[in-house]
N, C-alpha and C positions, 0 to 999 in steps of 0.2 A: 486648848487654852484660848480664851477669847483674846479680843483685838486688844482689848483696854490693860487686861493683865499683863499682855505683851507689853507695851507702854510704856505701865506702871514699872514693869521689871525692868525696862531696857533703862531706866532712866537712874537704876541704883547705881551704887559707888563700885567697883571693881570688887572690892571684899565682900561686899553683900552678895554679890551674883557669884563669888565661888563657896561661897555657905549655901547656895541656892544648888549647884552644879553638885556638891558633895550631896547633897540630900536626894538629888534628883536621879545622880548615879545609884545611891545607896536604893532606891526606891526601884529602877530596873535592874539592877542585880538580883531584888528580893524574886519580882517579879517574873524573871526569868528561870531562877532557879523555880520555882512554881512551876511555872509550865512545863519546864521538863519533868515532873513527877508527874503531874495533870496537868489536863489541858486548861487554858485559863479561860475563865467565861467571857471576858473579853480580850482577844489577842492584837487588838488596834490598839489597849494600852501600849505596848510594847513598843510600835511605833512612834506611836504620839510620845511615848519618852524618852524615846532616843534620837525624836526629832529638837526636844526639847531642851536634851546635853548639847546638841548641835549649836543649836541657838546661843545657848548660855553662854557656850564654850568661842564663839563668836563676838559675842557682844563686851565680853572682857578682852578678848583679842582687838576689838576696838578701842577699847578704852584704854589698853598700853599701849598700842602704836597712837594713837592722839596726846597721850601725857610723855613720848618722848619723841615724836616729831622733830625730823631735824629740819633744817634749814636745804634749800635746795642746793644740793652737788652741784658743783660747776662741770658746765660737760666734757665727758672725756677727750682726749686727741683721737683724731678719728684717722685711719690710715687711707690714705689716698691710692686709690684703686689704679694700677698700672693699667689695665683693661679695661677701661669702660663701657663692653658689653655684656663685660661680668665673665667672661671664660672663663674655665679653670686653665690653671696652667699646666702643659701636657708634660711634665717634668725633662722632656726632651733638649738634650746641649746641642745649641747650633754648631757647625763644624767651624773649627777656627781657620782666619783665611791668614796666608802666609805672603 
C-alpha cells in the first residue's frame, strides 16, 4: 500500500476503517485458505494483509482512545518507602527486649 493510500485511509471516520478491516480480513481469509490448497503465486500478499489488519485494526484503536480521552488522573498516594535503599525486607522479627 503506498504512502498516500495510507493517508487517505488513516484519516477516515472509525466506521469506514472497520468496513475496511472487515473486507480486508475477508480478503486474507480467502487468500489463505488458497494457499493451503496451492501454493499462492504471491505469498508477500499474505503479509502485506495482515500487515494491513494491523494497521487498520490500530488506527480505529486510535480513534476510540482520542474520542474518549479522559482528563488526567490525579496522582496516586505514593507509599513512602521505610528503606530508602530499597531493601527488601528480610521478613525476620527482631527479638523483643524485656
Amino acid at each position: 500500500m503506498k504512502s498516500k493510500d495510507r493517508e487517505n485511509l488513516r484519516n477516515h471516520s472509525a466506521a469506514e476503517l472497520r468496513a475496511e478491516l472487515s473486507q480486508t480480513r475477508e480478503q486474507l481469509f480467502r487468500l489463505k485458505f488458497k494457499h493451503k490448497v496451492a501454493p499462492a503465486k504471491n505469498p508477500l500478499a499474505l503479509r502485506n494483509l495482515s500487515r494491513q489488519v494491523a494497521r487498520l485494526e490500530t488506527w480505529i484503536r486510535e480513534k476510540e482512545i482520542s474520542a474518549t480521552a479522559a482528563p488526567q488522573a490525579a496522582p496516586q498516594n505514593r507509599r513512602v518507602n521505610a528503606n530508602p535503599k530499597g531493601a527488601q525486607h528480610s521478613g525476620a522479627v527482631a527479638p523483643l527486649k524485656s
